[in-house]
C-alpha positions in Angstrom: -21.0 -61.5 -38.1 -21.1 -60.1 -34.7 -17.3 -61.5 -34.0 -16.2 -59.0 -36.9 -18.1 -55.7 -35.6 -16.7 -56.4 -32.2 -13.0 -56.8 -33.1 -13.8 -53.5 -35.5 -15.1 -51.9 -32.3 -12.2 -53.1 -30.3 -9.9 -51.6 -32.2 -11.2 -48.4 -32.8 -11.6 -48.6 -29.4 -7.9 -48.7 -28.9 -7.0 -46.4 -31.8 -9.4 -43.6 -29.8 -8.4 -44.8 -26.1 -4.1 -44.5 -27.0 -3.7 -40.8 -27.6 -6.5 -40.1 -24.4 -4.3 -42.5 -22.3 -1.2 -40.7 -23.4 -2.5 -37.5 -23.1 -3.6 -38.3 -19.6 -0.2 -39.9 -18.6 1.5 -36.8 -20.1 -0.4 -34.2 -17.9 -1.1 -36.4 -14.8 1.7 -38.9 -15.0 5.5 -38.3 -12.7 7.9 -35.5 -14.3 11.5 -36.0 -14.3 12.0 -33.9 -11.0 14.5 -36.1 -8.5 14.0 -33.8 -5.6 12.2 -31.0 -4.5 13.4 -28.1 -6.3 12.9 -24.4 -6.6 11.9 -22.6 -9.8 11.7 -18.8 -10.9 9.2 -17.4 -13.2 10.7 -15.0 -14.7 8.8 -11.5 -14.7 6.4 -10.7 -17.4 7.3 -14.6 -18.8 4.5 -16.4 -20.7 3.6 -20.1 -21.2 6.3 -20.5 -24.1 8.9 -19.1 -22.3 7.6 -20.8 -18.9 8.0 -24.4 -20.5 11.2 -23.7 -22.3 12.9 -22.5 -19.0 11.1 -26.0 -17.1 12.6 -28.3 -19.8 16.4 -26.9 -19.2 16.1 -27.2 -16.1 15.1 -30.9 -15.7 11.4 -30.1 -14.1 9.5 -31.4 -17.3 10.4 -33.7 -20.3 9.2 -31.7 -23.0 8.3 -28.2 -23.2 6.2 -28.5 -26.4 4.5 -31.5 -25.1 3.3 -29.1 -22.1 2.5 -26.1 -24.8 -0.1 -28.7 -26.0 -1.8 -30.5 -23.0 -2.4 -27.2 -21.5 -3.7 -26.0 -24.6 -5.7 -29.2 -24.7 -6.6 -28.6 -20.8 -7.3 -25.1 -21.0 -4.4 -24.0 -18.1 -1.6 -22.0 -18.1 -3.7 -18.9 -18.1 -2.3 -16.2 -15.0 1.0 -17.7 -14.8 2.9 -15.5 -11.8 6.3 -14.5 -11.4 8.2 -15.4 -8.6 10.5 -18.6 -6.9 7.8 -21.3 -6.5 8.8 -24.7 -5.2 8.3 -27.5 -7.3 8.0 -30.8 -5.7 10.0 -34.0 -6.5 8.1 -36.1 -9.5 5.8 -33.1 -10.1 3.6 -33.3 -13.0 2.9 -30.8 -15.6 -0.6 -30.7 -14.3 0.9 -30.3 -10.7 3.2 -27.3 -12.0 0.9 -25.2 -13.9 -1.1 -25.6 -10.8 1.6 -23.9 -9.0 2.6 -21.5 -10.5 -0.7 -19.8 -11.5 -1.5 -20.3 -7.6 -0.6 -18.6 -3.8 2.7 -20.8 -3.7 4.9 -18.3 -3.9 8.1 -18.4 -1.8 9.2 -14.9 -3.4 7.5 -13.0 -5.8 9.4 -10.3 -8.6 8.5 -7.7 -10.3 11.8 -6.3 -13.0 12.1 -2.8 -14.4 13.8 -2.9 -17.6 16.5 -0.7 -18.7 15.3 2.3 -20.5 11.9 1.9 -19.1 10.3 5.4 -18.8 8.8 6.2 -15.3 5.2 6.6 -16.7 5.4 2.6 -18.0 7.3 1.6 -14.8 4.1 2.7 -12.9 1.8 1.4 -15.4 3.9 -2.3 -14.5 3.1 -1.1 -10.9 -0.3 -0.6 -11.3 -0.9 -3.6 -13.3 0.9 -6.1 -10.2 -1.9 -7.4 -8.5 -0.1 -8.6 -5.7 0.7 -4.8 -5.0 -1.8 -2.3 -2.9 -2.2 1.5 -3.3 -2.0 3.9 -5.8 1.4 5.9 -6.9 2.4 8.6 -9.3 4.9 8.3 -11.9 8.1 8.8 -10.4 10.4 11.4 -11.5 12.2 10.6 -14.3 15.7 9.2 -13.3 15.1 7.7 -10.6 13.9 4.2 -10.6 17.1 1.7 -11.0 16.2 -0.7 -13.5 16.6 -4.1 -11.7 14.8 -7.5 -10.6 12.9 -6.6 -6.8 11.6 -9.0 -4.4 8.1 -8.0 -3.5 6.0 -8.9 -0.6 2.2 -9.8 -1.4 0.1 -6.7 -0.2 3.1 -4.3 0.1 2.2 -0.6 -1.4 3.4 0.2 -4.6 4.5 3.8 -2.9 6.9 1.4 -0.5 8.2 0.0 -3.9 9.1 2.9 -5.7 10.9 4.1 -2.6 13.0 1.0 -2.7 14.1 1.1 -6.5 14.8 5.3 -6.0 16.8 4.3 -3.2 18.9 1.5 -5.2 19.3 4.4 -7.9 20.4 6.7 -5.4 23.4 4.6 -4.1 24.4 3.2 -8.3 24.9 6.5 -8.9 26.9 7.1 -5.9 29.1 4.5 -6.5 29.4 4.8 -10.0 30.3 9.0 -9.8 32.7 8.4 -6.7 34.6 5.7 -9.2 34.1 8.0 -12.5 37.2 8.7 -15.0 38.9 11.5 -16.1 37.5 11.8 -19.4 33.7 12.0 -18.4 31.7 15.3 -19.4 29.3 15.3 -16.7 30.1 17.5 -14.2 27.5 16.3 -11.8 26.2 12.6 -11.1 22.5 14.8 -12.7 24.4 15.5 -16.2 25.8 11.7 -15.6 22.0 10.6 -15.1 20.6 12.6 -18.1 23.8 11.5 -20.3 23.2 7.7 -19.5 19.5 8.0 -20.4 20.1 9.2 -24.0 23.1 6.7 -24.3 20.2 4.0 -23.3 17.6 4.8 -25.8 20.5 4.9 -28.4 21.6 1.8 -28.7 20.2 -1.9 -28.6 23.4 -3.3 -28.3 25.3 -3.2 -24.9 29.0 -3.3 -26.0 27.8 0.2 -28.1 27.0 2.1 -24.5 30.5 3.3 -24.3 30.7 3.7 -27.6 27.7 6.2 -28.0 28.8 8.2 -24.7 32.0 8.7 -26.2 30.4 10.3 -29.3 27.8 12.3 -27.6 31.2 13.8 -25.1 32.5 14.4 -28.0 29.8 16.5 -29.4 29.0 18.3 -25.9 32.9 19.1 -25.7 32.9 20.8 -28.8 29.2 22.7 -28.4 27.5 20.5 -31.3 23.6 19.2 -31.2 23.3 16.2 -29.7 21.0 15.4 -31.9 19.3 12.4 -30.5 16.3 11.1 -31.6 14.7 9.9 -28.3 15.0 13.5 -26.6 12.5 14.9 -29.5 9.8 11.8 -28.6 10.3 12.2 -24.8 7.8 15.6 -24.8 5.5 13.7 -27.2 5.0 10.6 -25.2 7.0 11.1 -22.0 8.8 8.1 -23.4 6.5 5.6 -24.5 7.1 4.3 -28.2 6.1 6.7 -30.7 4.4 4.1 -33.0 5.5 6.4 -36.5 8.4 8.0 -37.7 9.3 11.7 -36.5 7.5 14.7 -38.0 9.8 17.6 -39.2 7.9 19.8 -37.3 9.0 17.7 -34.1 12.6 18.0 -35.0 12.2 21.7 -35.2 10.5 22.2 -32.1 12.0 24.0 -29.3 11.4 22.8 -25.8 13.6 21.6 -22.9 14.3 18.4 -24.3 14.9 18.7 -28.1 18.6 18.3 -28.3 17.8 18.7 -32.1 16.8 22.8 -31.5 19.8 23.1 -28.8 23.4 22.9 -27.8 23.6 20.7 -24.5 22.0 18.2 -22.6 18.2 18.2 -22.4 17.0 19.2 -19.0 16.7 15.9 -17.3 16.6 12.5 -18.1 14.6 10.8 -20.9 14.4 7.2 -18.9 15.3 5.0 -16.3 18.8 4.0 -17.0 21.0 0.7 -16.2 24.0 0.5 -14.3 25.5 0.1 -17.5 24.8 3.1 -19.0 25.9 5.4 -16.3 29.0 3.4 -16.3 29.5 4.3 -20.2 28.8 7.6 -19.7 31.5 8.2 -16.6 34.1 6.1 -18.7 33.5 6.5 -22.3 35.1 4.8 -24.7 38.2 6.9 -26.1 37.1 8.1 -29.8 37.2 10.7 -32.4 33.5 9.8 -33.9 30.8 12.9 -34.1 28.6 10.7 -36.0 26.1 7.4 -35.7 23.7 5.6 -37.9 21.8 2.4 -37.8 23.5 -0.4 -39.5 20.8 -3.0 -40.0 21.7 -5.0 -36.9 20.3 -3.0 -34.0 24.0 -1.3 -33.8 25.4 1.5 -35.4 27.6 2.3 -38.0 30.5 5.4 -36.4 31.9 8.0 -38.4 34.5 10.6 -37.8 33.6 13.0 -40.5 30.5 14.7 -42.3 31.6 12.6 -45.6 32.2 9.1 -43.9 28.4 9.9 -42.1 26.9 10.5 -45.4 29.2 7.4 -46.8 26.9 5.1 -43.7 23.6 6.6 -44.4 23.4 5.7 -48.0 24.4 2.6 -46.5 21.4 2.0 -44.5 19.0 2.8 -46.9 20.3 0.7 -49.1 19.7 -1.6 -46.6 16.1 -0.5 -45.7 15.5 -0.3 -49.8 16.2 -4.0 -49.6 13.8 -4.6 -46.7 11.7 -3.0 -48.6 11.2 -0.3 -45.8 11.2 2.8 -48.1 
């Protein structure tokens, strides 16, 4: 009897000791690497994003495979962002290792665009490779862009260098501005291109929307733009509810709903790409915008075409069950 029980023992033996050895092979065991090989973590990038961007790039075999033996291993926790250096035949065990360590050969830290000044020093505050303390900037100011960082640098010494790479974008981009832009100072081009960026989602709208909003300052009609009522409310941040009437008839500085005009500064940290739209919009007749149901917007010419699009979209939301 005892020749039985120990082949029963051997095998569950092997049954258990296969998926340990192949878990251990997985997470110790060579990765595909040929050579030594930089790799950027993208800022603000998580484990799922971390392991797609490795398998593309030829560092790991699988990206889900990696998902789960960290899981399994507990790592992946604190991953950084910045240009690491991955070594040839590096392990997933090996790479986590890395990039949640001191290797850094450059670290990041991106502003996106639209990203109010409050939340860019919130990012700021929250990078701990970053000393000091800083106030929001003013609005307008920061260029939305990817920075290289040095470990220990103020965040003060930061903000300088992203007002400074705003101040020379909007240089450039006013000394090369066309003939059919409304601002009449690179300020109203600023404060322009930050409603244009809260407008739309989609980039091929941005001249689009400046066109419509020259339109409307040329002829002395509201703006009315929805992000100029929730700047005042939350300097920007998301409002997390839909508008109150009482907010759309409130009269401040930045309203555009209770005024004729731009609002009196900017609503966010604009892209390139929007002060671009602004100083060359796109040639246009429309006074009117609505969402269509994919993050763009649905232009109108007329009162009666506008009112055609917004039963439109909530027919869409109806169907989504929105309203």
């Amino acid at each position: 009897m005892k020749k039985p029980v120990l082949i029963v023992l051997g095998v569950a033996a092997l049954a258990i000791g296969a998926p340990v050895a192949s878990l251990l092979h997985g997470w110790y065991g060579a990765g595909p690497l040929p050579q030594d090989r930089p790799f950027t973590v993208p800022d603000g990038a998580g484990l799922t994003v971390v392991a797609a961007k490795l398998q593309r790039e030829g560092a790991i075999y699988s990206a889900r495979a990696l998902r789960f033996h960290a899981k399994l291993m507990r790592a992946g926790a604190g991953i950084k962002a910045g240009e690491f250096l991955l070594p040839k035949g590096a392990s997933e065990q090996q790479i986590l290792a890395i990039i949640t360590g001191d290797q850094v050969l450059r670290r990041f830290v991106t502003i996106a665009e639209g990203l109010p000044s409050v939340m860019v020093r919130e990012k700021l505050l929250a990078n701990a490779d970053l000393v000091g303390t800083v106030d929001a900037p003013r609005e307008g100011s920061i260029l939305p862009d990817t920075y290289d960082i040095k470990k220990g640098a103020t965040r003060a010494s930061v903000v300088a260098t992203m007002q400074a790479a705003m101040t020379k974008v909007l240089a450039e981009e006013w000394a090369a501005r066309g003939p059919d832009t409304v601002a009449k100072t690179p300020e109203e081009a600023l404060t322009l291109a930050s409603i244009v960026e809260k407008e739309t989602g989609k980039p091929e709208e941005r001249a689009m929307v400046a066109g419509l909003y020259s339109n409307r300052l040329r002829q002395h009609i509201m703006l009315q733009a929805d992000p100029t009522i929730i700047y005042p409310i939350t300097q920007g941040k998301p409002l997390g509810r839909r508008i109150r009437q009482s907010e759309i008839a409130a009269k401040n500085d930045y309203n555009t709903y209770s005024m004729v005009g731009l609002p009196k500064g900017p609503i966010t940290n604009p892209g390139r790409d929007s002060i671009h739209a602004v100083l060359h919009p796109a040639k246009t007749q429309a006074l009117y915008m609505v969402a269509d149901g994919t993050k763009g917007h649905a232009f109108a010419n007329t009162l009666e075409e506008h009112n055609k699009n917004v039963e439109r979209w909530f027919a869409i939301r109806r169907q989504r069950g929105e309203i």
